[in-house]
C-alpha positions in Angstrom: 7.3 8.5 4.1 6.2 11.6 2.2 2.8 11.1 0.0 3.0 8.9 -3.3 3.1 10.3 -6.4 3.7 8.0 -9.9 7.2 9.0 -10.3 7.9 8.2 -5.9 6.2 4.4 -6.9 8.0 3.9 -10.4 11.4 4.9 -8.8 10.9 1.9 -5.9 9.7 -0.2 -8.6 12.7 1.0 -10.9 15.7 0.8 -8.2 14.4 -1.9 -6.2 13.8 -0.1 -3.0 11.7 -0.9 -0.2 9.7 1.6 2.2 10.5 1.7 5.5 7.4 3.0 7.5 8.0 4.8 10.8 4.2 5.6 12.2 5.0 6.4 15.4 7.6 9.4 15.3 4.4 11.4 13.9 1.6 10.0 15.8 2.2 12.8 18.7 2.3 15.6 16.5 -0.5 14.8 14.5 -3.1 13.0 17.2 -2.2 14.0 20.9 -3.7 16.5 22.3 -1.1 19.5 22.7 -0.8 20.0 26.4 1.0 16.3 26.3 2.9 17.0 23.1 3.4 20.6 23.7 4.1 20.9 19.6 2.8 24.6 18.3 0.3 25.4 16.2 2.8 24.7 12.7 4.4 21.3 14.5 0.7 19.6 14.9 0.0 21.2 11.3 3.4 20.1 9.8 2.6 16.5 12.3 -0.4 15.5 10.3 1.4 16.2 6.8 3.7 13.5 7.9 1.4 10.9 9.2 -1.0 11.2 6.2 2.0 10.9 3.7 3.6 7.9 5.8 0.4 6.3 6.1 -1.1 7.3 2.0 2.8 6.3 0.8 2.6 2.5 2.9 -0.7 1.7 1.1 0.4 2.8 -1.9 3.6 0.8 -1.4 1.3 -2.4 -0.6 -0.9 -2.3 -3.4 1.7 -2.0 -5.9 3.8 -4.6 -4.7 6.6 -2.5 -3.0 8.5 -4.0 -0.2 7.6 -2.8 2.8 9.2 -2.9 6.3 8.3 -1.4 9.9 10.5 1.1 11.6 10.3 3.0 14.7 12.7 5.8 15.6 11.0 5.7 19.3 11.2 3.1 22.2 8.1 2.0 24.8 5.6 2.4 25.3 5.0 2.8 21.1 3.4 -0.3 19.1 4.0 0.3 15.9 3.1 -3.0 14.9 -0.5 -1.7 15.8 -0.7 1.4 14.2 0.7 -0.2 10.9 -1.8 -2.7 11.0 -4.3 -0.4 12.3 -3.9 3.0 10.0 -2.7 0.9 6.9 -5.0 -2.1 7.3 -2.4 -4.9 7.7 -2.8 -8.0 9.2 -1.4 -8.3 12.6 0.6 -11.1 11.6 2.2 -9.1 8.4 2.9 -5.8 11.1 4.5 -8.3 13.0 6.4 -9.8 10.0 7.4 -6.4 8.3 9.2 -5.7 11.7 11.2 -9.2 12.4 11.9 -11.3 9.4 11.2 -9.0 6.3 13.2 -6.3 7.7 15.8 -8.3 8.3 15.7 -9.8 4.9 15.4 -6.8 3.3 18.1 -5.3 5.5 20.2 -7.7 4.5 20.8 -9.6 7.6 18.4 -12.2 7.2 21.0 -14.7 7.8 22.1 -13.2 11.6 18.5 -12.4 12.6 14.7 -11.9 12.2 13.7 -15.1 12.7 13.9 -18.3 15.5 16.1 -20.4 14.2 19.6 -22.5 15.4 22.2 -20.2 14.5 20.7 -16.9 14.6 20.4 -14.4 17.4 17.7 -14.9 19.9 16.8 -11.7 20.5 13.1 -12.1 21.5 10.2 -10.8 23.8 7.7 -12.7 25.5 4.2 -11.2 26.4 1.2 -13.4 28.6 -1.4 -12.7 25.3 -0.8 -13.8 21.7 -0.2 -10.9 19.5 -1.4 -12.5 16.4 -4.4 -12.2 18.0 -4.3 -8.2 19.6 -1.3 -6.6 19.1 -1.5 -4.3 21.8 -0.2 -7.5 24.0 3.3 -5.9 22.6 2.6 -3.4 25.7 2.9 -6.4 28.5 6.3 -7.6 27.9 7.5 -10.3 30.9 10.7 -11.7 29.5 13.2 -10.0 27.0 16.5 -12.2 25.6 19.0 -9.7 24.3 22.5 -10.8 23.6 21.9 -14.5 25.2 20.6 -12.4 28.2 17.3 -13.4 29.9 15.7 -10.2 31.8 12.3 -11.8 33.7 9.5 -9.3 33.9 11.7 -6.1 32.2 11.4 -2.4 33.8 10.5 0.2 31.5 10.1 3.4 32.8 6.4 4.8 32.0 5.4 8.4 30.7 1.5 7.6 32.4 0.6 11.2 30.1 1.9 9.6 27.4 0.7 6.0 27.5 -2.7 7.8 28.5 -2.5 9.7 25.4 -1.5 6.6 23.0 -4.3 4.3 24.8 -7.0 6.8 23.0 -5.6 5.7 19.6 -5.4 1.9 20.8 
């Protein structure tokens, strides 16, 4: 995710890569206020070189037709699907598509998952809103099937600093 430059773009065009944008490993360095994401002085400094360059390097990507997927290197309470869509200006049904069915295509697994489909793992959420139409309904999951495993109404531990903190940038 470092910033674009012509030779970064012409090498994805060149080899055929994709970019995999990870948003949220940054977000806390470069946005939350330091007494939650105790970073020094040179992390929040170093923090917002990284989010600028992952966010500048996606929207390059996008508007010169490079593959792009959505990764996260976190777990809950993150949405990345919402801070792709709303830092890079995606639509909420492409951030939810660069994280299921093109990263699995592009991962080459396409086949085994990413999609609902006979055949395919049903690994799925469930949330009471739509998330086509606010993605932050990613945050209210109430069933999860992992594995052919149905968990009703999930626990997930909550960091209430944290989510406090992320809810500003919501």
């Amino acid at each position: 995710g470092a910033k674009p430059d012509a030779d970064i773009l012409r090498l994805f065009r060149e080899r055929g890569a994709f970019l995999c944008t990870t948003i949220s490993p940054a977000l806390p360095y470069a946005l939350f206020d330091r007494s939650v994401s105790n970073a020094s002085e040179v992390e929040r400094y170093n923090g917002n070189v990284v989010f600028e360059g992952i966010i500048d390097c996606a929207k390059a990507a996008l508007e010169q037709d490079i593959p792009v997927v959505l990764g996260n290197d976190v777990g809950c309470p993150w949405i990345p699907q919402y801070y792709f869509h709303k830092y890079v200006g995606v639509s909420n049904a492409f951030a939810l598509y660069t994280a299921t069915d093109r990263s699995a295509q592009l991962a080459g697994i396409g086949q085994e998952t990413g999609t609902l489909e006979p055949g395919k793992a049903a690994d799925l959420i469930v949330t009471a809103a739509d998330p086509l139409a606010d993605l932050r309904a990613l945050r209210h999951v109430e069933l999860v099937m992992s594995h052919g495993q149905l968990h009703r109404a999930p626990q997930v531990k909550h960091r209430k600093n944290v989510e406090a903190e992320l809810d500003r940038f919501l």
